[in-house]
C-alpha positions in Angstrom: 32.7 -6.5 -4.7 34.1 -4.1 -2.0 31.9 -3.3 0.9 32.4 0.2 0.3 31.8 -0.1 -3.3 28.1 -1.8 -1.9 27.5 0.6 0.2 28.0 4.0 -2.1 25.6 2.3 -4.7 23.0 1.8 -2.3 22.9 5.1 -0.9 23.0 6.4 -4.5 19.9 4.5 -5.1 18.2 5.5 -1.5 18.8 9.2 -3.0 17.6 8.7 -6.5 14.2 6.8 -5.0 13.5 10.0 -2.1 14.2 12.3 -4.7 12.2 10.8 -7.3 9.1 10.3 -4.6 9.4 13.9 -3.8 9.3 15.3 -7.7 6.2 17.4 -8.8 4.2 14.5 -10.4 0.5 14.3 -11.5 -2.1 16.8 -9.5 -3.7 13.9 -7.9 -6.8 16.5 -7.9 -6.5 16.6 -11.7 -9.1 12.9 -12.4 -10.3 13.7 -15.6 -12.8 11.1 -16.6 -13.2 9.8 -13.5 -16.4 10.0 -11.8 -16.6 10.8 -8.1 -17.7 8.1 -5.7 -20.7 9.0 -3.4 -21.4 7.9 -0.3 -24.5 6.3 1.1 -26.7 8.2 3.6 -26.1 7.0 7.2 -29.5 5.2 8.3 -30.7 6.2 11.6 -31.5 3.6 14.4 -34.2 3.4 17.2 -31.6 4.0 19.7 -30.9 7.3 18.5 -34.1 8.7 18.6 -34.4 8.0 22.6 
């Protein structure tokens, strides 16, 4: 196989993948079903209270 040959198919498939990251996919917003993770309170130390 031709170098130039190599090299056109690579960039054809460097295109296809930055195009194909930069479609309009799922609203990553849009979790239905799944439920929200909370976060624990922060405890408070001694230390901060001086």
């Amino acid at each position: 196989m031709s170098k130039k040959l190599l090299y056109t198919l690579l960039a054809g498939a460097l295109s296809l993948s930055v195009l194909g990251a930069c479609s309009e996919g799922s609203d990553p917003a849009d979790t239905e079903g799944v439920d929200p993770v909370e976060e624990a309170p922060a405890e408070e130390t001694e230390e901060a209270d001086e």
